[in-house]
PALO-998319 format. One record per residue (C-alpha): residue number from 1; x, z, y. Coordinates in nm, 3 decimals. Example, Ala and Ser with C-alpha at 12.3 -4.5 7.8 and 13.67 -1.06 7.14 Angstrom:
<atoms>
> 1, 1.230, 0.780, -0.450
> 2, 1.367, 0.714, -0.106
</atoms>
This chain:
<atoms>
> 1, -3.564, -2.118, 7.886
> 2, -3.478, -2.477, 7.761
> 3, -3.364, -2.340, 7.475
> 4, -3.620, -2.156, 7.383
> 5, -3.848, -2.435, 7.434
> 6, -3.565, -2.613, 7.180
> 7, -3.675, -2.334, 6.926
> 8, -4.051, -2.377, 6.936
> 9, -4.039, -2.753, 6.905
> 10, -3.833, -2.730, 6.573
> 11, -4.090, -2.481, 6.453
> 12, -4.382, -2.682, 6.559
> 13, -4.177, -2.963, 6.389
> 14, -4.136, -2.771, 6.090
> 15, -4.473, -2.662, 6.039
> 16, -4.614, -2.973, 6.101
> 17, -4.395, -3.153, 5.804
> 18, -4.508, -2.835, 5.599
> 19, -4.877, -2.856, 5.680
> 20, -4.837, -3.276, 5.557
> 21, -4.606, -3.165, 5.275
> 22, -4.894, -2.936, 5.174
> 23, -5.137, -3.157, 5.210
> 24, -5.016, -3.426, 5.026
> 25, -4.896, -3.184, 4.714
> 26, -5.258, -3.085, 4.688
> 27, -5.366, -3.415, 4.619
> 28, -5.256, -3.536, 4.260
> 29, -5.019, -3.773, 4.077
> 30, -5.243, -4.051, 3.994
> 31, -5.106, -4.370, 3.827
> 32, -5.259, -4.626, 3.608
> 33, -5.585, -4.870, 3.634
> 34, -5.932, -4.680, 3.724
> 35, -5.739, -4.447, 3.959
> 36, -5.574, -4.292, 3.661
> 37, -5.854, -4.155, 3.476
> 38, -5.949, -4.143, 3.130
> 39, -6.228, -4.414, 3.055
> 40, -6.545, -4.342, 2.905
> 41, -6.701, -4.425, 2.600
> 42, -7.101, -4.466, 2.572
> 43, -7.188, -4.103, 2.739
> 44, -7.158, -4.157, 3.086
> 45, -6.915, -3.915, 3.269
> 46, -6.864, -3.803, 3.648
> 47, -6.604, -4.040, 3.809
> 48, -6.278, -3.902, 3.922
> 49, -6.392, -3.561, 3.982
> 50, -6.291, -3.309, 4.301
> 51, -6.122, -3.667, 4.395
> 52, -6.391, -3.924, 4.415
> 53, -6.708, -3.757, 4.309
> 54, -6.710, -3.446, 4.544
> 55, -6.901, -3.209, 4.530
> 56, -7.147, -3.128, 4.801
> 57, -7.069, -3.475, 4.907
> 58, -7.295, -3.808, 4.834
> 59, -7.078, -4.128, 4.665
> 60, -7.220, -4.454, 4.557
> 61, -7.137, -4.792, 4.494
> 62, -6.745, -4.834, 4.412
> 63, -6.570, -5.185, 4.349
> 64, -6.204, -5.219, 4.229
> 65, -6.003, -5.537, 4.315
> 66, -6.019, -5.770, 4.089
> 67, -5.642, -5.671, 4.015
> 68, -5.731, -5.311, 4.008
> 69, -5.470, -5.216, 4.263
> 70, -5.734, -5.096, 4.563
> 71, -6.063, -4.943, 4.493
> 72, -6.363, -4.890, 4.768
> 73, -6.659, -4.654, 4.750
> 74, -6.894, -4.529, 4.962
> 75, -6.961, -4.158, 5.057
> 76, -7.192, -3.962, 5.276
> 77, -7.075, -3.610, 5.384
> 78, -7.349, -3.300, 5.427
> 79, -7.242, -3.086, 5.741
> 80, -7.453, -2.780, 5.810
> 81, -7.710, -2.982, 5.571
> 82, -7.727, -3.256, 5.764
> 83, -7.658, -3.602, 5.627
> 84, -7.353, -3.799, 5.825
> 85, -7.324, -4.203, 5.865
> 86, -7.230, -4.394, 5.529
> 87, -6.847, -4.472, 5.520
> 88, -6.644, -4.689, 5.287
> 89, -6.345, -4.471, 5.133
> 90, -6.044, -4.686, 5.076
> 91, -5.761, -4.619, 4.801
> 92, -5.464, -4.833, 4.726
> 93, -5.151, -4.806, 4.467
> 94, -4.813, -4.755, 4.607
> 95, -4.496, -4.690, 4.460
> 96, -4.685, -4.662, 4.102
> 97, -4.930, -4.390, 4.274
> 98, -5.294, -4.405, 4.415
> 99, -5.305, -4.272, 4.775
> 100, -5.551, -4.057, 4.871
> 101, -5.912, -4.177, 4.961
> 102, -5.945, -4.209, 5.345
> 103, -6.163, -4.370, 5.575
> 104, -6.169, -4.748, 5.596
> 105, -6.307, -4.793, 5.924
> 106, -6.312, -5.158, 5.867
> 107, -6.523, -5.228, 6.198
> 108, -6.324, -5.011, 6.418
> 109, -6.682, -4.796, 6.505
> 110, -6.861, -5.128, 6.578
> 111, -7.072, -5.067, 6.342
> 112, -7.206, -4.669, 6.298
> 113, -7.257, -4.749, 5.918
> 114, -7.034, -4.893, 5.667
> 115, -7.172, -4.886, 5.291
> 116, -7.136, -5.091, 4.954
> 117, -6.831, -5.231, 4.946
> 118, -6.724, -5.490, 4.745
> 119, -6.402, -5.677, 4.641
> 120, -6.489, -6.077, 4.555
> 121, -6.376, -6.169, 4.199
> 122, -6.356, -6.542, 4.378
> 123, -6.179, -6.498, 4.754
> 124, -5.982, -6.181, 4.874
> 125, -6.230, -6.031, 5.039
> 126, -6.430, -5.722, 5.070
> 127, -6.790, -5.772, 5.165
> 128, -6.982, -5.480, 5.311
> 129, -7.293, -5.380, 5.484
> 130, -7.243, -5.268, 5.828
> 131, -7.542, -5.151, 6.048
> 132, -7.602, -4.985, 6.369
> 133, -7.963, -4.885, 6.486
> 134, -8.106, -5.199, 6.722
> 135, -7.775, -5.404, 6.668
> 136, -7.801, -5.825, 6.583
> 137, -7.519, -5.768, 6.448
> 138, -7.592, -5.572, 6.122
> 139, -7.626, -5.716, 5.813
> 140, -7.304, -5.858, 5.592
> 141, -6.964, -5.829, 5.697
> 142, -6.659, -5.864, 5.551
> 143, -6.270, -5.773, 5.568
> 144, -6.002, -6.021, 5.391
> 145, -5.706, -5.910, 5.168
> 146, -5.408, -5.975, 5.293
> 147, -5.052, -5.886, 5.142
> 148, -4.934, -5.633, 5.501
> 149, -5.307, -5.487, 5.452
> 150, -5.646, -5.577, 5.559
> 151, -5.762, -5.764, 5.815
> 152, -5.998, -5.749, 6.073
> 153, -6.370, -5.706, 6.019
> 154, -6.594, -5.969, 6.074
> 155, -6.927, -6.058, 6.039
> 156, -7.028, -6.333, 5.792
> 157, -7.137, -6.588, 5.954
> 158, -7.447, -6.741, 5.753
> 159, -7.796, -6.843, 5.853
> 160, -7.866, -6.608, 5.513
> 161, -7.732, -6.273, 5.726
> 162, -8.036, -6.189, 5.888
> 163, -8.234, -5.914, 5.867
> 164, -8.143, -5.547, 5.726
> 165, -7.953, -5.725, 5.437
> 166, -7.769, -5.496, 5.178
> 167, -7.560, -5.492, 4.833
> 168, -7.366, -5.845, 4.827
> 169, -7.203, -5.938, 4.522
> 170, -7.115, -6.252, 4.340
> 171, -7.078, -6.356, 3.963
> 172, -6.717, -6.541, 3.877
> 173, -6.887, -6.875, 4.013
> 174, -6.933, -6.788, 4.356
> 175, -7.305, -6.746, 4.366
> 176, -7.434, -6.437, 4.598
> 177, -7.732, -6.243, 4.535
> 178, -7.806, -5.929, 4.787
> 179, -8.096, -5.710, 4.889
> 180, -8.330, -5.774, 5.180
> 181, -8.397, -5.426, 5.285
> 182, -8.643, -5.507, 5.557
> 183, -8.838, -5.741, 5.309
> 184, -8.791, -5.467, 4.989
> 185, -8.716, -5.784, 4.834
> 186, -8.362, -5.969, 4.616
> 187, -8.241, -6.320, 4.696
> 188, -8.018, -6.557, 4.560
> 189, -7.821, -6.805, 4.676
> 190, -7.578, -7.077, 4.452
> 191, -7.294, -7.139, 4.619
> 192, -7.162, -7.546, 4.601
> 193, -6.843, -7.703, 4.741
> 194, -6.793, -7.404, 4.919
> 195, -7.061, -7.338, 5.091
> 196, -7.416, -7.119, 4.961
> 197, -7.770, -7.321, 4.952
> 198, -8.068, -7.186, 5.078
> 199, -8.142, -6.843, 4.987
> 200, -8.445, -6.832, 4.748
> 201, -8.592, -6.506, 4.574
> 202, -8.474, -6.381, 4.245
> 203, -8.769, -6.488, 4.006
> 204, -8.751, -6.070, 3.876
> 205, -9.016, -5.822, 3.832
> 206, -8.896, -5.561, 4.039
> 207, -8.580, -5.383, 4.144
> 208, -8.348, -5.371, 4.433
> 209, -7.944, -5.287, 4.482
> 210, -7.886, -5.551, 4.212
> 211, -7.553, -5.650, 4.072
> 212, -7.482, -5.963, 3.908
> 213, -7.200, -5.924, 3.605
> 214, -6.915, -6.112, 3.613
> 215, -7.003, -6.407, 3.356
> 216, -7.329, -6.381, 3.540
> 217, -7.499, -6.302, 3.180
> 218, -7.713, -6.010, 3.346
> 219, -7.868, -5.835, 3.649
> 220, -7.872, -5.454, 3.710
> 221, -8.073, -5.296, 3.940
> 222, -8.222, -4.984, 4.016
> 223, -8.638, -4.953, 4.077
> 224, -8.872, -4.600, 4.038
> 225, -8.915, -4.503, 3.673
> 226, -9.217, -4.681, 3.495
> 227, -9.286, -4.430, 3.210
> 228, -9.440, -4.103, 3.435
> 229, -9.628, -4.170, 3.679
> 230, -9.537, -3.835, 3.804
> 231, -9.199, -3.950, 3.833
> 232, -9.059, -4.052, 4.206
> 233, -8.640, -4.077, 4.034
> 234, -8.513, -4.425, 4.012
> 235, -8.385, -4.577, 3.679
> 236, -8.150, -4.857, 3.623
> 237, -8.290, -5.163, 3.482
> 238, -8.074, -5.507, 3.313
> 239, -8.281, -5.842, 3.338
> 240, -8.069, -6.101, 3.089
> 241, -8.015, -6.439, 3.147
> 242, -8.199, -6.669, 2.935
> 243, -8.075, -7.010, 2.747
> 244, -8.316, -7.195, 3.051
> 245, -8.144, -6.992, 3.365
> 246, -8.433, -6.763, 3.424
> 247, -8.469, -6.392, 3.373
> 248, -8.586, -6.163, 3.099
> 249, -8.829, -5.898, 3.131
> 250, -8.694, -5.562, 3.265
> 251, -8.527, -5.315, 3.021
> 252, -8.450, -4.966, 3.084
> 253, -8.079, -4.898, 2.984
> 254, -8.192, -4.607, 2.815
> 255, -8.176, -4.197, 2.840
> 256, -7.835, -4.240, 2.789
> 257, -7.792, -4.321, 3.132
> 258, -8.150, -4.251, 3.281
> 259, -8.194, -3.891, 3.330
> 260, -8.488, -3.704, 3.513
> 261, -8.273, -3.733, 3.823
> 262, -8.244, -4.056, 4.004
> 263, -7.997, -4.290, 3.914
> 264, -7.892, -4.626, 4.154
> 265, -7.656, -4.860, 4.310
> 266, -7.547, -5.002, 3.924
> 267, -7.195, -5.189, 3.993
> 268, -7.011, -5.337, 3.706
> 269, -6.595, -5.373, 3.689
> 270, -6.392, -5.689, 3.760
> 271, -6.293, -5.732, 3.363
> 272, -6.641, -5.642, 3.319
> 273, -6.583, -5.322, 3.112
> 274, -6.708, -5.042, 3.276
> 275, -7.020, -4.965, 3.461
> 276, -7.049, -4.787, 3.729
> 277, -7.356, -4.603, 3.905
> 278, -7.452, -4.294, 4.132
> 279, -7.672, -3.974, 3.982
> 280, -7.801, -3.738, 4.228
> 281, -7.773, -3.435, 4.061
> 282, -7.608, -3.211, 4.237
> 283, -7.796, -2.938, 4.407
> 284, -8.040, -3.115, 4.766
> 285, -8.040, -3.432, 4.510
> 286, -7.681, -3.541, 4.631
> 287, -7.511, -3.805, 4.438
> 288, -7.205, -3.871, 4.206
> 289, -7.030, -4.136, 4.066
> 290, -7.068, -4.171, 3.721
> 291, -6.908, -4.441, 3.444
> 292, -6.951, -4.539, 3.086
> 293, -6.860, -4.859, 2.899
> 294, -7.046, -5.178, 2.915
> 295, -7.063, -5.164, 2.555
> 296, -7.432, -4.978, 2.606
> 297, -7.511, -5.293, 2.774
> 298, -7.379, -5.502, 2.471
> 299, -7.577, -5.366, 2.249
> 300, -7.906, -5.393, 2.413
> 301, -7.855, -5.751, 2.484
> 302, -7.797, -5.829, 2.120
> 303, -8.112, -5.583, 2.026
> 304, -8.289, -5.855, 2.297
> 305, -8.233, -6.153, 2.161
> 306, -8.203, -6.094, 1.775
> 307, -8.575, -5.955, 1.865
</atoms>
């Protein structure tokens, strides 16, 4: 008897290292900044598909480290076509390779919904929204960087993380803007001698999920297309900053990027290269991540202010 109960643990052993063997030879090879894809030019094309961009599955809002060694994005699963919680995917380089994307996690189930991740250009952390119906404690959170990993989640401490607040970012001197969900509403706050001012709101037309670029030069964010007013899609929008610190008038990046279908959540890489965004254009209006160089940016901000 023992020794048959020898034999079925070796093949339970067996087909265990198989089954992980398996799974990890399905996933592929990737090496190389931007998870080891080809980058775009100025057509926009689906993000790291069957890998990142799944389909059947929403994704939004990815940030790379500012070293481009870990990249974070958010996705939204359909079961039995009914939408999960938001989680934060989480995918690092080791030994030359990008692991899979799994689940962050990062508040341990504190908080039911983790979304919008990103990774500071100024301090190595990972800011994040984290919500839970009725709960003080949504709003801004954060995990820090750390060389064994990441460490715990905590909340931000700030008399600026109240409310249902959403999307924070920073520009390469420190300065946060987010979304006030509750309030439908963007804010700003400079950030001096290490701590942020007052939060004050962005003097902008309309738009919400904004994203500052890294030199700070422009704003992105997403609002409901302006030309139809049969239209319910969202566009993406860049304000400019102008020689006086304030804010141009709202420009539509064009139907190179705006399609009939609704496109949001505009993030821009750490070198400031690439943009990202999510399309919902998969069938039930489900999203994918999408990317195209900045240069379609460029060129409308010197068609702006030769004009």
């Amino acid at each position: 008897m023992n020794k048959i109960k020898s034999i079925s643990s070796v093949i339970c052993i067996a087909a265990t290292v198989m089954c992980n063997v398996s799974v990890a030879a399905s996933f592929p090879a990737l090496k190389g900044d931007w998870f080891g894809q080809q980058t775009p030019g100025l057509k926009p094309e689906v993000f790291a598909a069957n890998t990142v961009s799944i389909e059947g599955r929403y994704e939004f809002g990815v940030s790379f480290s500012p070293d481009l060694k870990e990249m974070y994005f958010t996705a939204l699963d359909v079961i039995e076509g009914v939408d999960t919680s938001p989680k934060i995917m989480y995918s690092k380089i080791e030994n030359g390779y990008w692991t899979k994307p799994k689940e962050a996690g990062f508040t341990g189930g504190k908080m039911k919904y983790e979304l919008v991740p990103y990774a500071s250009l100024n301090e190595d952390r990972v800011y994040f929204t984290g919500r839970s119906p009725d709960s003080k404690e949504s709003g801004i959170w954060y995990v820090t960087r750390e060389d064994e990993g990441l460490s715990e989640a905590k909340r931000f401490e700030s008399s600026l993380n109240t409310g249902r607040l959403s999307d924070f970012n920073q520009g390469i001197d420190g300065d946060m803007i987010f979304t006030n969900m509750s309030e439908r509403r963007m804010y700003t706050a400079k950030k001096e001698n290490g701590q942020f001012l007052k939060a004050k709101p962005m003097d902008i037309e309309f738009g919400l999920h904004g994203f500052i670029s890294p030199n700070e030069d422009y704003l992105l964010v997403n609002a409901r297309n302006r030309d139809d007013d049969a239209r319910k899609d969202s566009d993406l929008f860049v304000y400019f900053k102008e020689a006086d610190g304030s804010w141009s008038k709202p420009i539509n990046l064009g139907t190179s990027i705006n399609t009939p279908y609704s496109e949001t959540v505009a993030r821009v890489s750490p070198d400031g290269q690439y943009l990202f965004f999510a399309r919902y254009n998969e069938p039930d209006d489900v999203s994918n991540i999408y990317w195209v160089s900045t240069q379609v940016i460029t060129e409308l901000k010197e068609a702006y202010f030769k004009g």
